[in-house]
Backbone as CSV, one residue per row, in Angstrom:
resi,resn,N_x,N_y,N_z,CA_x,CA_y,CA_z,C_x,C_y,C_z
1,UNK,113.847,84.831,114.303,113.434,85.327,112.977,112.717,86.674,113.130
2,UNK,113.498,87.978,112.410,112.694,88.903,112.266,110.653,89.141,111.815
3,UNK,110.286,89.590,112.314,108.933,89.458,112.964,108.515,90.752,111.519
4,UNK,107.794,90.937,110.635,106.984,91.342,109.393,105.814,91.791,109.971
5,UNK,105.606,93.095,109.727,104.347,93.628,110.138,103.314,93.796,108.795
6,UNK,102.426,93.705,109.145,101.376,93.146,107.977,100.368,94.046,107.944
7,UNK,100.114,94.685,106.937,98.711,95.988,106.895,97.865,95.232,106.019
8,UNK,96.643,94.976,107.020,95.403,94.547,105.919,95.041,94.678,105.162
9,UNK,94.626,94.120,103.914,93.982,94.329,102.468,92.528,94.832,102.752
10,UNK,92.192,94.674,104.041,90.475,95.426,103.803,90.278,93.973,104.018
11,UNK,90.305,93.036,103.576,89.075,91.978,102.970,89.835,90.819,103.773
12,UNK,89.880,90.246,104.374,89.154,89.021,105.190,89.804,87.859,104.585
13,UNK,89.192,87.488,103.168,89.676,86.374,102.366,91.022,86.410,101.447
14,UNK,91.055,87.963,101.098,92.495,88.122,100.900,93.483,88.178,101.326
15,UNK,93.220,88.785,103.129,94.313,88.591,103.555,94.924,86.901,104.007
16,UNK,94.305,85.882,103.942,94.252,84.658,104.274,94.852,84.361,103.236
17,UNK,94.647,84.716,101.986,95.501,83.985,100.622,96.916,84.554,100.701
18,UNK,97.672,85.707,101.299,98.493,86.650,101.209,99.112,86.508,102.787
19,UNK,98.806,85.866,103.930,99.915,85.829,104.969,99.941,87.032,105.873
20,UNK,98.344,87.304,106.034,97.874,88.152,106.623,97.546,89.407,106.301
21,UNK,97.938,90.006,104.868,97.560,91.236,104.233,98.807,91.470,104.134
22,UNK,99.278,92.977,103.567,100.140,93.545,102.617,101.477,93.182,103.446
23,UNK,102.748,93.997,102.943,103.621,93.762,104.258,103.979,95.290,104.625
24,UNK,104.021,96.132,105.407,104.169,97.193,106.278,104.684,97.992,105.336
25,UNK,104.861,99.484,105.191,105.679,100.388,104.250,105.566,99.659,102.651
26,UNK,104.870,98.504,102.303,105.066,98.127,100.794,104.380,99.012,99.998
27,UNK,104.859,98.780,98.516,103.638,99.176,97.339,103.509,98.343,96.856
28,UNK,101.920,98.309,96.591,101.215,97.270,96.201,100.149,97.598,94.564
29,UNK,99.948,96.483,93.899,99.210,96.486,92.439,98.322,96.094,92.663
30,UNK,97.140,96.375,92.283,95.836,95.908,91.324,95.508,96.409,90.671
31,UNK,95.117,95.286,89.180,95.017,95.529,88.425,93.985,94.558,87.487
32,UNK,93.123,95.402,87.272,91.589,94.603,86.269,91.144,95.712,85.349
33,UNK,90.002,94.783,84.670,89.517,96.016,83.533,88.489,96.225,84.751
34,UNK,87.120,97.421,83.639,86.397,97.949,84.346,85.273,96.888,84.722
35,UNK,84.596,97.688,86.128,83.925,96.703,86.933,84.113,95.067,87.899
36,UNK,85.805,95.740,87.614,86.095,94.109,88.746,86.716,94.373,89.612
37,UNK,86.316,95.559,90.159,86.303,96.153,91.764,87.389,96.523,91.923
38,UNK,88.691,97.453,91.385,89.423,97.642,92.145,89.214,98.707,92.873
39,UNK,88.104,99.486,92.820,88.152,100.603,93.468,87.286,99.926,95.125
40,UNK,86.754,99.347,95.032,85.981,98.836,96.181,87.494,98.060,97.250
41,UNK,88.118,97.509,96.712,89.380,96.682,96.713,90.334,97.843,97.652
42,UNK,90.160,99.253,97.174,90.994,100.294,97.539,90.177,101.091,98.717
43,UNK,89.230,101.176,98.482,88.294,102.190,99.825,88.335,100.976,100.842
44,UNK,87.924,99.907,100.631,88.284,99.226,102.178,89.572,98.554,102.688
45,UNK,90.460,99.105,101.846,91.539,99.074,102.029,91.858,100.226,103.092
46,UNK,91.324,101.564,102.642,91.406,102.703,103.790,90.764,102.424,104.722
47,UNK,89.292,101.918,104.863,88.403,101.768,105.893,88.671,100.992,106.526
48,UNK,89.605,99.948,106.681,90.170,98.910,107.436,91.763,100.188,108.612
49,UNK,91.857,100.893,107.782,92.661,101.700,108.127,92.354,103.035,109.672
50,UNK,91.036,103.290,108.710,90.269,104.155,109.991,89.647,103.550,110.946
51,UNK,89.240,102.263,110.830,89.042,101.741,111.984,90.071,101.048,112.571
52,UNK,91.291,101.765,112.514,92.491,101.403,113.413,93.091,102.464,113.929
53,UNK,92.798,103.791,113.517,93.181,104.609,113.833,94.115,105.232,113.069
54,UNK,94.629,104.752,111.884,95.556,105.468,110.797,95.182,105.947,110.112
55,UNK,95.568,107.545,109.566,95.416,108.012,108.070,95.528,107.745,106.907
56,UNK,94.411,108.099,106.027,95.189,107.252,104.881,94.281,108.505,103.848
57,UNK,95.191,108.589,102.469,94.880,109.171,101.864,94.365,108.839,100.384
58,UNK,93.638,109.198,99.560,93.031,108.653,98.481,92.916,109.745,97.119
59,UNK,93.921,109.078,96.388,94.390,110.193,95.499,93.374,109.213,93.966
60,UNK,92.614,110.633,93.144,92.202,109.938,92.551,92.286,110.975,91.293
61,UNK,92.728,110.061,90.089,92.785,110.883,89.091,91.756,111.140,88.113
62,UNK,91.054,110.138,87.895,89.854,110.487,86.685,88.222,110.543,87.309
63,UNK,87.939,110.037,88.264,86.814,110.433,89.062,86.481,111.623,89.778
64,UNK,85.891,112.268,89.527,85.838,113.601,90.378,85.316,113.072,92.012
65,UNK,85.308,113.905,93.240,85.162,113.092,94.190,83.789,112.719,94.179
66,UNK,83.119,113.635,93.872,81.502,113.490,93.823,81.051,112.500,93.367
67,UNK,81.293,111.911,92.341,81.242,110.877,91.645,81.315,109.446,92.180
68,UNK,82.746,109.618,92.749,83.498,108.679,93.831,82.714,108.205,94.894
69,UNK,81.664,109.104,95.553,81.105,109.254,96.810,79.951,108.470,96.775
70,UNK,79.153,109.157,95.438,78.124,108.100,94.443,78.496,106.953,94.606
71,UNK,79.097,106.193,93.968,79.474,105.384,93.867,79.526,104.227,94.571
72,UNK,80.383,104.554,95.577,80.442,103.980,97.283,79.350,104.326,97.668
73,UNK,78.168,105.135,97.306,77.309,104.937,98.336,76.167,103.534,98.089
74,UNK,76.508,102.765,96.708,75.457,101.892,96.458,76.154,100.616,97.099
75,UNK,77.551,100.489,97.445,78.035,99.848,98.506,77.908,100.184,100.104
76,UNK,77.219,101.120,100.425,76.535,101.584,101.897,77.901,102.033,102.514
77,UNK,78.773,103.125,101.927,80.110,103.106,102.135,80.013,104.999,102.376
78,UNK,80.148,105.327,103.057,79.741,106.676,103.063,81.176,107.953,103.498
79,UNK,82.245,108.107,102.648,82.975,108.418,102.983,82.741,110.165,103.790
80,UNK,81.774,110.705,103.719,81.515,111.529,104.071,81.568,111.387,105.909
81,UNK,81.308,110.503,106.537,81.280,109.906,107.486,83.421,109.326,108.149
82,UNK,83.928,109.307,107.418,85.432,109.104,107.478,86.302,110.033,107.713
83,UNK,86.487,110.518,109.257,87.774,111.634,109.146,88.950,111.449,108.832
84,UNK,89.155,109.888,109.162,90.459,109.567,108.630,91.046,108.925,107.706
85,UNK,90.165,109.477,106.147,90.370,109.206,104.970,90.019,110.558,104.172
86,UNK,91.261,111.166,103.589,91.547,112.651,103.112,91.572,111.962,101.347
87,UNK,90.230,112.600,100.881,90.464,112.175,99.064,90.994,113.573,98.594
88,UNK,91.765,113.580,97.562,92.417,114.325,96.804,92.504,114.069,95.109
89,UNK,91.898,115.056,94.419,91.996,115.038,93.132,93.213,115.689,92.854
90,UNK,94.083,114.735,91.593,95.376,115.150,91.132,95.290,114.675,89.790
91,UNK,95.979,115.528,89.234,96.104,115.168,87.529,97.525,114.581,87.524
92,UNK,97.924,114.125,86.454,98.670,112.979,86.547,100.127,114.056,86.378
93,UNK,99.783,115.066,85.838,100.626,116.290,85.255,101.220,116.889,86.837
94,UNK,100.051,116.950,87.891,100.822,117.449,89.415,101.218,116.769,89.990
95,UNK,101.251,115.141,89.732,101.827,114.359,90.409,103.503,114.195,89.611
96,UNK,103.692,114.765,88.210,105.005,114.541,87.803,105.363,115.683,88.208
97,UNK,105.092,116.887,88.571,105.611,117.859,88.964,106.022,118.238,90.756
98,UNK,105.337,117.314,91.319,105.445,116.575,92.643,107.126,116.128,92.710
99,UNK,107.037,115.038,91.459,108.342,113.894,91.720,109.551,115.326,91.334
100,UNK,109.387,116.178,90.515,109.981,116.846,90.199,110.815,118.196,91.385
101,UNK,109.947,118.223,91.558,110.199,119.454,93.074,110.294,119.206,94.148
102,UNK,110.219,118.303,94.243,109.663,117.523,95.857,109.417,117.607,96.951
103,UNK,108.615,118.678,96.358,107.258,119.571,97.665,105.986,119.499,96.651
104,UNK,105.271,119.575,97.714,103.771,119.773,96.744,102.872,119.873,97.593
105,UNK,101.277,119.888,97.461,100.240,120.133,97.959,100.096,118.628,99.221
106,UNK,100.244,117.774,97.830,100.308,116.118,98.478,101.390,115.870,99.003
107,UNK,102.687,115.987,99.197,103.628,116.119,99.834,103.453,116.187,101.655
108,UNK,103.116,117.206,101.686,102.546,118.445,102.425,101.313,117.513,103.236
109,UNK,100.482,116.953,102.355,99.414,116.566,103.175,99.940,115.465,103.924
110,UNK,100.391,114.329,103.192,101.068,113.457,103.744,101.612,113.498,104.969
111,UNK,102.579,114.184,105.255,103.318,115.004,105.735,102.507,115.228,107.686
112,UNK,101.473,116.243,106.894,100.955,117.038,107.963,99.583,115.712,109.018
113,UNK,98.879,114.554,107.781,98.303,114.121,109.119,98.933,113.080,109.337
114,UNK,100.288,112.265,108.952,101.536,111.446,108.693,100.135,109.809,108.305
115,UNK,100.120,110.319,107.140,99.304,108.752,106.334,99.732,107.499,106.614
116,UNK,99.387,106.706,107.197,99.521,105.409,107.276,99.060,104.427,106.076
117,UNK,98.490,104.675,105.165,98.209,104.079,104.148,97.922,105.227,103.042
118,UNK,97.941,104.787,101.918,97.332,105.643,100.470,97.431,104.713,99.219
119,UNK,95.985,105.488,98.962,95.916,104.699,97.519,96.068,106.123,96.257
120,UNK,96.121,105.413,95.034,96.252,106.251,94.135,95.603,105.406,93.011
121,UNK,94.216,105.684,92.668,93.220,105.617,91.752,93.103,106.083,90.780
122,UNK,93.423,105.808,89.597,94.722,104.819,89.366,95.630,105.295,88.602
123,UNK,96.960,104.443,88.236,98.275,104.647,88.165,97.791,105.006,86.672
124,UNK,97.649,104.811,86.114,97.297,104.032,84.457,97.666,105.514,83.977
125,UNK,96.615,106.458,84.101,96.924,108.017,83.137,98.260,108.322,83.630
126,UNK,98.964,107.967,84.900,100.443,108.566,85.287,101.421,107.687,84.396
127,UNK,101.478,106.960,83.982,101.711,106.015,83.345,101.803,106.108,82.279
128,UNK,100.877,106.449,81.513,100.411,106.693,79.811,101.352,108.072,79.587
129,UNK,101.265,108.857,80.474,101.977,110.572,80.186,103.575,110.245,79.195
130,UNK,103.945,109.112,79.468,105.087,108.578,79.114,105.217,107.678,77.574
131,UNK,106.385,107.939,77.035,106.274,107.550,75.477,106.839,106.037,75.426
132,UNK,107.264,105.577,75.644,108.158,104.203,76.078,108.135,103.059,77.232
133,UNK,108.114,102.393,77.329,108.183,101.285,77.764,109.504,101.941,79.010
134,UNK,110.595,102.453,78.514,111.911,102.503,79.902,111.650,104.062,80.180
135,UNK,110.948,104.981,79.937,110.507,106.129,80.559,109.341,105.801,81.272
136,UNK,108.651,104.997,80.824,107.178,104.639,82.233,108.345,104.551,83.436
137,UNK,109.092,102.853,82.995,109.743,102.438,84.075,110.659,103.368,85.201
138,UNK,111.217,104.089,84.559,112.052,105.487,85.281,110.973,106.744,85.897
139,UNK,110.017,106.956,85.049,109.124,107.530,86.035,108.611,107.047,87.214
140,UNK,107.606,105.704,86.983,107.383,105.066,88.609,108.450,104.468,89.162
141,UNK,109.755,104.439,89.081,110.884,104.525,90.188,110.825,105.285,90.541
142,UNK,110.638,106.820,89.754,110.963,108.023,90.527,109.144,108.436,91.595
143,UNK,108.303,107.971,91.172,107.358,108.454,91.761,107.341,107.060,93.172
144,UNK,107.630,105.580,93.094,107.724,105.196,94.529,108.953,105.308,95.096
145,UNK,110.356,105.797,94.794,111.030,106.494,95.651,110.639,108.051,97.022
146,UNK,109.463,108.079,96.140,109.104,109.359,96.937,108.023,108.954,97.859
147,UNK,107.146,108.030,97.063,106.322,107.175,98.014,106.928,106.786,99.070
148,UNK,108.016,106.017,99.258,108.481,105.021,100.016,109.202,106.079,101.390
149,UNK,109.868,107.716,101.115,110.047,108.537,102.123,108.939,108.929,103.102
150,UNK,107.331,108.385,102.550,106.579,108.394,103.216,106.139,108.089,104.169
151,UNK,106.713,106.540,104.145,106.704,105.188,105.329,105.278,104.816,105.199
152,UNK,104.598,104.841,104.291,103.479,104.232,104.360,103.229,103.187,103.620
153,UNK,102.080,102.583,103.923,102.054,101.017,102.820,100.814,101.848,102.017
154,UNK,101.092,101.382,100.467,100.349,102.003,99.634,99.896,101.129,98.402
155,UNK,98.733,101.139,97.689,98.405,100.452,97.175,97.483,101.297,95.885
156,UNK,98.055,100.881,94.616,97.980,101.439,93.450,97.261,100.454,92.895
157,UNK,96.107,101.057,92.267,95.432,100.115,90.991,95.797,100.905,89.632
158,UNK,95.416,99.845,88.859,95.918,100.085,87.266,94.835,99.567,86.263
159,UNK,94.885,100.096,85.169,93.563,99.344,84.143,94.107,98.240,83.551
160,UNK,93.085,97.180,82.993,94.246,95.958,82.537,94.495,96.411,81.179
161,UNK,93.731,97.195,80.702,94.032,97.389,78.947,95.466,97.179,78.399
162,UNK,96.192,97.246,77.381,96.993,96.659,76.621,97.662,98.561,76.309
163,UNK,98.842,98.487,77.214,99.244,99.680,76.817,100.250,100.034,75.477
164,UNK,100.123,99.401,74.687,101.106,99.032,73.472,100.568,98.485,72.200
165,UNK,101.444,98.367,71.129,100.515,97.815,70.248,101.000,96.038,70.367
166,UNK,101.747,95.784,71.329,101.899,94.325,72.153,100.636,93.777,72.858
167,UNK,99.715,93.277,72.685,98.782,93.109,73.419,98.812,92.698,74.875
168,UNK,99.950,92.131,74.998,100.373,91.013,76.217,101.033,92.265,77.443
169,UNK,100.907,93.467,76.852,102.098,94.088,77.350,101.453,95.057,78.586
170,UNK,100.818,94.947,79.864,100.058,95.567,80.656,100.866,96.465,81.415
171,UNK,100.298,97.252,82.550,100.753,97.890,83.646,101.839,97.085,84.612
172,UNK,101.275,95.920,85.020,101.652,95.039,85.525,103.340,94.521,85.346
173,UNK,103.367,94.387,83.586,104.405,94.083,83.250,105.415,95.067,83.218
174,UNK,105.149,96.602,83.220,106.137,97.361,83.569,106.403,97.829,85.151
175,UNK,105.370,97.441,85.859,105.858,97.551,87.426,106.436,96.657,88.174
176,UNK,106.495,95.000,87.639,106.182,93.794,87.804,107.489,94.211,89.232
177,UNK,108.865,94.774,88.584,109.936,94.742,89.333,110.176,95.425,90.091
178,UNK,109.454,96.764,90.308,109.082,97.150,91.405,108.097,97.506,92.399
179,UNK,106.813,97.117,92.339,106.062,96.836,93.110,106.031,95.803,94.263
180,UNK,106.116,95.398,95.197,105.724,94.505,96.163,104.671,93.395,95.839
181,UNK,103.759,93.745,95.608,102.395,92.430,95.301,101.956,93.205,94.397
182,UNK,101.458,91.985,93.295,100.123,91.905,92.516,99.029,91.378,92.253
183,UNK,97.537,91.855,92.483,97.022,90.995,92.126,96.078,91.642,91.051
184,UNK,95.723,90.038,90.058,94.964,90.599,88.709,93.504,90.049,88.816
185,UNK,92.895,90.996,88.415,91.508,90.822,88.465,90.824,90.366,87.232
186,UNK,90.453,89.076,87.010,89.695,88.878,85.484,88.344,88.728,85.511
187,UNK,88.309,89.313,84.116,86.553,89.205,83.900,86.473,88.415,82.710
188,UNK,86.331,87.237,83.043,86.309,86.083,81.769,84.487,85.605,80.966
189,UNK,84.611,85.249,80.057,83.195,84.727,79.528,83.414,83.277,79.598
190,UNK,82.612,82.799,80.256,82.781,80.718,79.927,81.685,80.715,80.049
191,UNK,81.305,79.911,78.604,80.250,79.537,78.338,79.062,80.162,78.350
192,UNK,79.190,81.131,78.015,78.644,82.597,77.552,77.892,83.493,78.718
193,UNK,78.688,83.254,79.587,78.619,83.796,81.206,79.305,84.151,81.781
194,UNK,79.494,85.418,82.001,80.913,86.225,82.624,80.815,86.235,83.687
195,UNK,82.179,85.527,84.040,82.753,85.520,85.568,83.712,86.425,85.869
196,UNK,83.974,86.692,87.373,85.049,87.463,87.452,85.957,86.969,88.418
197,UNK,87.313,86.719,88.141,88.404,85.933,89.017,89.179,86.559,89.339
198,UNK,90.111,86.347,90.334,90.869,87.126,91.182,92.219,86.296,90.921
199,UNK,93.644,86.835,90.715,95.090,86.041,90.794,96.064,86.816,91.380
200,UNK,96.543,86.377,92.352,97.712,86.554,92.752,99.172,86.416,92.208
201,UNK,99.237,87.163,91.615,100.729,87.356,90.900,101.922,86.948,91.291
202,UNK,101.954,87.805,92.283,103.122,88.618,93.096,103.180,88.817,94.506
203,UNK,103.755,88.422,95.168,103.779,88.895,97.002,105.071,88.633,97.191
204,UNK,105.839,89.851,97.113,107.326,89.498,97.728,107.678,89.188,98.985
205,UNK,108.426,87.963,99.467,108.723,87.522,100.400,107.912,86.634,101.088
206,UNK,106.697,86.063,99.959,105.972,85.370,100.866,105.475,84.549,100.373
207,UNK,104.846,83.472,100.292,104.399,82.488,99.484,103.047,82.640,99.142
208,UNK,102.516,82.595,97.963,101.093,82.346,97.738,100.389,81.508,96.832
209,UNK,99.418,81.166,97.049,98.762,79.887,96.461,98.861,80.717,94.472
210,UNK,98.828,79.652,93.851,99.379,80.066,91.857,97.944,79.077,91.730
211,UNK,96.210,79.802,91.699,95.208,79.526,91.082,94.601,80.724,90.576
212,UNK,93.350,80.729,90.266,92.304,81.283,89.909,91.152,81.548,91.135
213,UNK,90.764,82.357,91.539,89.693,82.436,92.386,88.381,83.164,91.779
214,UNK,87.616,82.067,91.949,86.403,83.054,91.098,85.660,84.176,92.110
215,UNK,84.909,85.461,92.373,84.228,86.164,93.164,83.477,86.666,92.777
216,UNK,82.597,87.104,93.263,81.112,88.126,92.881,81.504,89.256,94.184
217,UNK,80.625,90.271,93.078,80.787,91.678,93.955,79.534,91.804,94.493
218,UNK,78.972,92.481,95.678,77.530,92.809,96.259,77.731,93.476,97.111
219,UNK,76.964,93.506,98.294,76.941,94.973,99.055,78.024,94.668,99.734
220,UNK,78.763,94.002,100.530,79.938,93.360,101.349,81.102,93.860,100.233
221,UNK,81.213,94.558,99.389,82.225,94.328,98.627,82.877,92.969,97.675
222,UNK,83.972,92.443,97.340,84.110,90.931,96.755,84.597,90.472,97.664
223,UNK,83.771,88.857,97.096,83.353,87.812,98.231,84.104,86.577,97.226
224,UNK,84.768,86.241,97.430,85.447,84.878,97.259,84.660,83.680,97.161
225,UNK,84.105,82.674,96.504,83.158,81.886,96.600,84.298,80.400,96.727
């Protein structure tokens, strides 16, 4: 039996629910509203990366980096300290003009320190640029076709908001068929106490447990209880 190489999720407990973490060259989803970590979800996703010795790059569209850096630093996460994690601000406008030409700045970077992983924080405004439901879909074909000449395993978060006047109708549901894995992040109220749960959607080619996992976030990043 052909032998599956597996790039870690960062996290320990996820990769145990998932069959050791992502699967090699995939693209990968997450997707929650705000504050249920996907960005924490995504930096130690790279930092699992640099302490292996691979590049990885971190494309972020609505955070300026400064901000970003903040941020991670109340998680004791100090990317300033990371040579082998290259952040890049892109508007969602140079990344369609990317798929369009197919050279670019990010191209290029990719390219030059050959990325072993990348995230793109997040998909959602690349996404929205689009009027329809089958032009999203034809755009992110055309933007992970270009991903995928990369050879890297990459992992995209998304907002959960309701991109339609369908309520039901998320990010999720227009990538569902081409992405590799999903997982959704909820922030539920029970009993007038908000929790936040973790679901596994999606993992192509591999089996995964169909529950709810509840987690809390703290300095470790999310912790699975």
């Amino acid at each position: 039996m052909l032998k599956v190489n597996k790039t870690s999720t960062g996290n320990p407990q996820i990769d145990e629910l998932i069959d050791s973490g992502y699967e090699g060259g995939s693209i990968n989803l997450i997707e929650g509203g705000p504050g249920t970590g996907k960005t924490i979800l995504a930096v130690n996703f790279l930092l699992n990366g640099a302490k292996k010795n691979e590049p990885g790059v971190y494309v972020t569209f609505e955070e300026n980096i400064n901000q970003l850096k903040n941020h991670l630093s109340s998680f004791g996460i100090d990317l300033n300290k990371e040579s082998k994690i290259t952040i890049v601000s892109q508007t969602p406008e140079q990344l369609k003009s990317l798929i369009e030409n197919g050279s670019g700045p990010l191209d290029s970077l990719m390219n030059k320190i050959k990325a072993k992983r990348l995230v793109i924080d997040t998909i959602t405004p690349f996404v929205l640029m689009e009027k329809d439901k089958l032009s999203m879909m034809e755009a992110c074909s055309n933007l992970f076709g270009m991903i995928r000449e990369w050879n890297c395993t990459t992992l995209l978060t998304a907002d959960q908001d309701a991109i339609s006047d369908n309520q039901n109708e998320h990010i999720s549901n227009i990538l569902e068929y081409e992405v590799d894995s999903i997982i959704l992040l909820h922030n539920r109220e029970i009993n007038n106490i908000r929790k936040k749960f973790l679901e596994i959607l999606k993992i192509r080619g591999s089996p995964h447990p169909n529950k709810l996992y509840e987690f809390e976030i703290n300095s470790k990043g999310i912790v699975l209880k």
